[in-house]
SEVOLUM-386335 format. One line per 2 residues: number of its first residue (from 0); their letters; for each residue x, y, z of C-alpha. Coordinates in pm, 1 decimal. Example, Ala and Ser with C-alpha at 12.3 -4.5 7.8 and 13.67 -1.06 7.14 Angstrom:
REM residues 2
0) as) 1230.0/-450.0/780.0 | 1367.0/-106.0/714.0;
REM end
This chain:
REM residues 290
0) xx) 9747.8/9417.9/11545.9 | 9809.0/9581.8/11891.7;
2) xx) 9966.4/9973.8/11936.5 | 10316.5/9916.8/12063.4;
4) xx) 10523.3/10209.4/12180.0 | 10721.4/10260.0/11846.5;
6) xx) 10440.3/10325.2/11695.0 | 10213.5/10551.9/11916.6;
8) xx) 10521.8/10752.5/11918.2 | 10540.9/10785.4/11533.5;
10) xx) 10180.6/10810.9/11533.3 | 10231.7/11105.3/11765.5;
12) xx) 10522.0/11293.3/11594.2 | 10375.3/11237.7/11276.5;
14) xx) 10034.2/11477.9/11378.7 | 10249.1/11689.5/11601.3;
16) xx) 10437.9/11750.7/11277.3 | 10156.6/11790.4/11068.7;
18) xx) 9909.6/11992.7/11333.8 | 10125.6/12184.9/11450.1;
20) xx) 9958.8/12503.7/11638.8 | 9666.5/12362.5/11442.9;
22) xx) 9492.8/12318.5/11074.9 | 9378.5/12652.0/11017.5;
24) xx) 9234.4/12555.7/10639.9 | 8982.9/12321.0/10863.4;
26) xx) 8940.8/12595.1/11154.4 | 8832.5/12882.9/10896.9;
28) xx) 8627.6/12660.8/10642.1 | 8433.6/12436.2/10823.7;
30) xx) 8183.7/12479.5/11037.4 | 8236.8/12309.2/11421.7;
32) xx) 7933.9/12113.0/11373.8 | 7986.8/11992.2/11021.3;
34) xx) 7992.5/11595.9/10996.7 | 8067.8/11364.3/10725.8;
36) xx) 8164.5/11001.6/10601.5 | 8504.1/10923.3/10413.1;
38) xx) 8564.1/10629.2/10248.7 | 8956.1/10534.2/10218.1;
40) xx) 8995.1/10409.1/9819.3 | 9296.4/10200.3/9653.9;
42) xx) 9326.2/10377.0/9324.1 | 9574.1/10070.2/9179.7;
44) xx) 9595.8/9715.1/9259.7 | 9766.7/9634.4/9545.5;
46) xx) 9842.3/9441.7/9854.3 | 9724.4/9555.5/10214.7;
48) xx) 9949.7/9658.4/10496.6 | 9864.0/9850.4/10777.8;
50) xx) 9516.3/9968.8/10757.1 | 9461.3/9898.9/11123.7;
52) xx) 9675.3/10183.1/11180.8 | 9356.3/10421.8/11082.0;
54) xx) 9168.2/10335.0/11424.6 | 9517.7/10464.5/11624.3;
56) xx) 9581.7/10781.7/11441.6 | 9197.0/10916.4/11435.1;
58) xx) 9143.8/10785.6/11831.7 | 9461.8/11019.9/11899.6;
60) xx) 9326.1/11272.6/11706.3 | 8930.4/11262.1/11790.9;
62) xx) 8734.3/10958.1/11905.6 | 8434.6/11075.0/11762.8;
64) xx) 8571.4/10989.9/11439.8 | 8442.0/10593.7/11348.0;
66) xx) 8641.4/10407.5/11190.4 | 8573.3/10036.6/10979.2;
68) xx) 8804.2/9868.9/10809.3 | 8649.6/9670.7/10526.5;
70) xx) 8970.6/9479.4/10395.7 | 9181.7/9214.7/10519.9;
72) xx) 9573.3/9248.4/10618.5 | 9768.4/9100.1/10364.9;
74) xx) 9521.4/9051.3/10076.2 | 9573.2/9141.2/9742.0;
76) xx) 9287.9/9424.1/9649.2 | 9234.4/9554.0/9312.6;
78) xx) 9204.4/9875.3/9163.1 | 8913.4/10167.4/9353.7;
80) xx) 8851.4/9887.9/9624.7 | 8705.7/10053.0/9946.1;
82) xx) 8966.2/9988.3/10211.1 | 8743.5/10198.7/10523.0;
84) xx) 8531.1/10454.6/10571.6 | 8576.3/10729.5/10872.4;
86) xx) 8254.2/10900.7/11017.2 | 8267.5/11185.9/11230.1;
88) xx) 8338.8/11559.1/11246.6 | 8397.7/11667.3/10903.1;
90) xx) 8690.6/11928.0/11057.6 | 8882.3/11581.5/11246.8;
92) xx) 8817.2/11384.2/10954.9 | 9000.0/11638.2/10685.5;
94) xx) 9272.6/11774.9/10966.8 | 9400.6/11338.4/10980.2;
96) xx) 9313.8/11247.5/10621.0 | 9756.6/11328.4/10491.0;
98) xx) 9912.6/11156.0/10778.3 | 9654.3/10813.7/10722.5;
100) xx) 9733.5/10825.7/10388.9 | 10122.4/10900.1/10443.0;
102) xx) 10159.4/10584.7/10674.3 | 9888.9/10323.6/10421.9;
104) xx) 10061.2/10473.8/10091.8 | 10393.7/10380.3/10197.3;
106) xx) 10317.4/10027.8/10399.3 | 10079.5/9904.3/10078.7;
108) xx) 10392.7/9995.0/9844.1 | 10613.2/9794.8/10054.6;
110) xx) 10368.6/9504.4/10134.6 | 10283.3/9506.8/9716.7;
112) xx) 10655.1/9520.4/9609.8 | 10694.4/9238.1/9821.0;
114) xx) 10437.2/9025.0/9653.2 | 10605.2/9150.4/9311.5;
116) xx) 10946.5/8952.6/9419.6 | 10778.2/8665.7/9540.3;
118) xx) 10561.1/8614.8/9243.4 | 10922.6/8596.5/9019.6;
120) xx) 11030.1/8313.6/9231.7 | 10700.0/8121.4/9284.5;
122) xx) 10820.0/7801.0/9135.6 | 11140.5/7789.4/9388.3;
124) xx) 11128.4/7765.1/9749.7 | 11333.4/8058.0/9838.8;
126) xx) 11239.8/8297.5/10164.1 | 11244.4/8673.0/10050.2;
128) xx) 11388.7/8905.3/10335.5 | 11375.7/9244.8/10447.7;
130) xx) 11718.4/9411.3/10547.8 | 11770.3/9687.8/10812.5;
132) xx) 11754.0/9941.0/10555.6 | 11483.6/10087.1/10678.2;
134) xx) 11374.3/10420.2/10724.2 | 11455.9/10576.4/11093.0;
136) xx) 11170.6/10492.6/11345.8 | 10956.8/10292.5/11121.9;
138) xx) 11138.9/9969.3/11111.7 | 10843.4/9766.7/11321.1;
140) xx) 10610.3/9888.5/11044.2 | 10819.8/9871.8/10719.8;
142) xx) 10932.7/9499.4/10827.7 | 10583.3/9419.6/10906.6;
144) xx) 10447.7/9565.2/10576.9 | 10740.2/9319.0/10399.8;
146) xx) 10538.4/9013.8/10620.7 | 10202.7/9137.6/10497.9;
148) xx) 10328.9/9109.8/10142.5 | 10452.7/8707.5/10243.2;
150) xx) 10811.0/8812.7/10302.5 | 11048.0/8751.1/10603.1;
152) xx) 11189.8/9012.7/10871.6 | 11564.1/8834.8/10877.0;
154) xx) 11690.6/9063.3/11193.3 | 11540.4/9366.0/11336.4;
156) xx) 11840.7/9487.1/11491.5 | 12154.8/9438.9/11654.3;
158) xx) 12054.0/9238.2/11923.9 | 11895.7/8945.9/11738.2;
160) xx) 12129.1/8814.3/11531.8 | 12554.6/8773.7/11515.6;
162) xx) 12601.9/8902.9/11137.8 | 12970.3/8938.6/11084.1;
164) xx) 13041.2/9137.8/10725.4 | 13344.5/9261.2/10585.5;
166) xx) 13448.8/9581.1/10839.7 | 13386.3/9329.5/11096.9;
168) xx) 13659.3/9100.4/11023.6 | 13883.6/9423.0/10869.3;
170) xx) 13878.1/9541.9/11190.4 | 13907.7/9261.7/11373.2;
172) xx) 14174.4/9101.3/11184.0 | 14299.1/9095.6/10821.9;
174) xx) 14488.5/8757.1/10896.5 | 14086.4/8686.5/10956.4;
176) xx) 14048.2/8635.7/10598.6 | 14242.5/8339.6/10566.1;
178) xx) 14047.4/7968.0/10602.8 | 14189.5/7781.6/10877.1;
180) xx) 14238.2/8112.5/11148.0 | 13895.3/8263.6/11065.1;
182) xx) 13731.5/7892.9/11180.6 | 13933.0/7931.0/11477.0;
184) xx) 13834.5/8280.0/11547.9 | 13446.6/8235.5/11474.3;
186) xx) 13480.4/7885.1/11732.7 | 13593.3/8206.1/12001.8;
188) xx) 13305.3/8441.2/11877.3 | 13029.5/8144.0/11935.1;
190) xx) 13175.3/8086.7/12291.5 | 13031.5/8420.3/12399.7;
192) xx) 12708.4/8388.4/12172.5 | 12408.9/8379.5/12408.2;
194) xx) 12169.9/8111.9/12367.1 | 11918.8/8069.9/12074.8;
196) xx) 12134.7/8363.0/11862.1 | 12274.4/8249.7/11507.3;
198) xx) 12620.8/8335.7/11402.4 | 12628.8/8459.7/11008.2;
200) xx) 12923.8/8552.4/10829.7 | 12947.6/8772.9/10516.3;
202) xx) 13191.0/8617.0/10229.5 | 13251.7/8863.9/9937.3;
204) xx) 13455.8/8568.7/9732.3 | 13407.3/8190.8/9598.2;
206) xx) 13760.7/8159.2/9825.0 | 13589.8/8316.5/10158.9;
208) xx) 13267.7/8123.6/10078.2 | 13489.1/7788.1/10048.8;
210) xx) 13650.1/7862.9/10373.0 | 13330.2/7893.0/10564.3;
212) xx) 13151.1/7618.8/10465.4 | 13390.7/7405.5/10731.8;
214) xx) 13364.0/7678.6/10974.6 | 13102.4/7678.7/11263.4;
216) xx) 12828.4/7930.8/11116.4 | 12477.2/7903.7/11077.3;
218) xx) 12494.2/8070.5/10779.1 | 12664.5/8243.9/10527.9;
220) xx) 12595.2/8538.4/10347.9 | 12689.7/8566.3/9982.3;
222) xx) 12734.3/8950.7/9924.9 | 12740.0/9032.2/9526.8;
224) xx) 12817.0/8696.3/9405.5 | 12713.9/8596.2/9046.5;
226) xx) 12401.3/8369.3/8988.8 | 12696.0/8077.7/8858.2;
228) xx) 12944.2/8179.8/9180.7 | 12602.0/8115.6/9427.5;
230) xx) 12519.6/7819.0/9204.9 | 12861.3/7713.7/9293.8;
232) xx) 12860.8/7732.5/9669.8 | 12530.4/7548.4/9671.4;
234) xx) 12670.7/7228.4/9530.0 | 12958.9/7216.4/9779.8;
236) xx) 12763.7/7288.4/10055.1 | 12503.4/7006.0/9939.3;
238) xx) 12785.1/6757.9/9932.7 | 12805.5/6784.8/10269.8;
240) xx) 12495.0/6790.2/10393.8 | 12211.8/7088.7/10402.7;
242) xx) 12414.9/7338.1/10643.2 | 12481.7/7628.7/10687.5;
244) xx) 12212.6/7767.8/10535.6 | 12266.8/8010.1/10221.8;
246) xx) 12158.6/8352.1/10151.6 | 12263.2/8607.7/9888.4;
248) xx) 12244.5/8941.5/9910.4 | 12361.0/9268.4/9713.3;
250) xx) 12147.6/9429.4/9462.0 | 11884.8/9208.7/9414.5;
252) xx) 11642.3/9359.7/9137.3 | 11268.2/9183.9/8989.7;
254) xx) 11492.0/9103.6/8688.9 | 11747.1/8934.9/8869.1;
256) xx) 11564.6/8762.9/9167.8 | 11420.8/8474.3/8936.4;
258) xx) 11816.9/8365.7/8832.4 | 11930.5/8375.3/9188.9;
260) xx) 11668.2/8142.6/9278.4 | 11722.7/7935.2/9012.2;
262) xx) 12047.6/7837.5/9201.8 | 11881.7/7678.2/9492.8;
264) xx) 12004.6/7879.2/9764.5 | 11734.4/7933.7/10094.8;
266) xx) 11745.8/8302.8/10101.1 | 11807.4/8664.8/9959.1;
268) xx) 11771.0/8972.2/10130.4 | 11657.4/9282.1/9952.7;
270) xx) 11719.9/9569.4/10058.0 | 11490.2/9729.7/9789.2;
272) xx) 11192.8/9617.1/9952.1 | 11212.1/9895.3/10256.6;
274) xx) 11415.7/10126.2/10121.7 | 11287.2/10197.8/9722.8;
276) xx) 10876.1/10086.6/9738.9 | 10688.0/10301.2/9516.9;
278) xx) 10400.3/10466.7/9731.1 | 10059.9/10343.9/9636.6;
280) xx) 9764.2/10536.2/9543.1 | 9539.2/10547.7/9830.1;
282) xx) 9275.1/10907.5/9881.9 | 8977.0/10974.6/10092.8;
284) xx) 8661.4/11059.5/9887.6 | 8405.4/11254.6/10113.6;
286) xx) 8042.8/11208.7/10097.5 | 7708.3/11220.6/10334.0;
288) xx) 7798.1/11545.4/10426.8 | 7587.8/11688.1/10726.0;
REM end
């Protein structure tokens, strides 16, 4: 994975916010010359995400430090597997061990959430997706963690996709709402679409869902529907062929996933996955001290 300038930047803020002035626990206790290994250790099963990012943060930090990375993007690891080990001054080594672990605790939780959802809907062929609900500035990384764990990025912005929702067409136009001039009104929208960009269009309703299955979208978005409501839309879309495409949204927990699936729509977003991973236990053991 290459550095790209979101991340160098976080990299960056994240030791300037750390360093500070500098780590005076290191400067007072440990000797200049002092070296050491540190092996990077999983303490629970989980799925990896990120761990190239070790290389980046101790190269800004001290390039004496070496760093190997001993497991494999996007594999499931289990419980006290050695992820990497970090060689160098014992003082650079202790001074970047939080903010490594900050950025791997939070990607592996992400990336092994992921692979939680999946594994409910293994039998179906549904495509799990991240959401923008991601935390400020680490949007590249929590959408790539999602990947590692097998799931999908959806949009990462504004600029990527046309997703209309509900303030979009209050806004717009209540009148909107109705069937036969929202068709008319999304026909206008795709005019000005630039090429290669899909239109999606939020529908909150069984009504609003009916209405844009005639309509010129991509796809529709089922926001908060019931498992029976999506099951619904399904079969009158399939009547008419396989398009637009189908994705649900709104809520979607590890208990509920499995039944949404079950209705045979494409896709569900999930907001969950960026927004409410559980950090994983990752530490740095130190040994062959020298």
């Amino acid at each position: 994975m290459k550095e790209n300038a979101s991340v160098a930047l976080l990299i960056r803020e994240a030791l300037q916010e750390d360093i500070g002035k500098g780590d005076l626990t290191t400067r007072l206790c440990i000797p200049k010359e002092r070296r050491c290994r540190g092996k990077v250790i999983v303490r629970e099963e989980a799925v990896v995400a990120g761990l190239w990012l070790l290389p980046l943060i101790f190269n800004r930090l001290d390039r004496k430090v070496k760093v190997r990375l001993l497991a494999k993007e996007g594999k499931k690891v289990p419980r006290n597997e050695l992820l990497a080990t970090l060689e160098g001054p014992a003082g650079s080594i202790l001074t970047g061990e939080r903010v490594s672990l900050n950025f791997l605790s939070h990607l592996f939780g992400i990336a092994t959430l992921t692979r939680r959802y999946l594994q409910q809907v293994k039998p179906y062929r549904m495509k799990i997706l991240a959401t923008r609900k991601t935390t400020p500035g680490w949007r590249f990384l929590e959408k790539y963690a999602v990947q590692m764990g097998g799931g999908e990025i959806h949009r990462m912005g504004l600029y990527d996709e046309v997703l209309v929702k509900e303030n979009h067409l209050l806004i717009a136009s209540k009148s909107w709402r109705h069937a036969d001039t929202l068709r008319g009104w999304i026909q206008k929208v795709r005019r000005g679409v630039p090429k290669g960009i899909k239109i999606v269009v939020e529908a909150q309703t069984l009504r609003e869902a009916r209405g844009l299955l005639s309509a010129s979208v991509d796809k529709i978005l089922l926001d908060n529907l019931t498992p029976k409501q999506i099951r619904k839309v399904v079969l009158l879309r399939n009547r008419k062929g396989k398009r637009p495409l189908l994705q649900a949204s709104g809520g979607v927990t590890l208990e509920t996933i499995r039944k949404i699936a079950g209705t045979g729509i494409e896709e569900v977003s999930v907001g969950r996955l960026t927004h409410s991973a559980p950090a994983v236990n990752i530490s740095v053991d130190i040994d062959k001290i020298r």
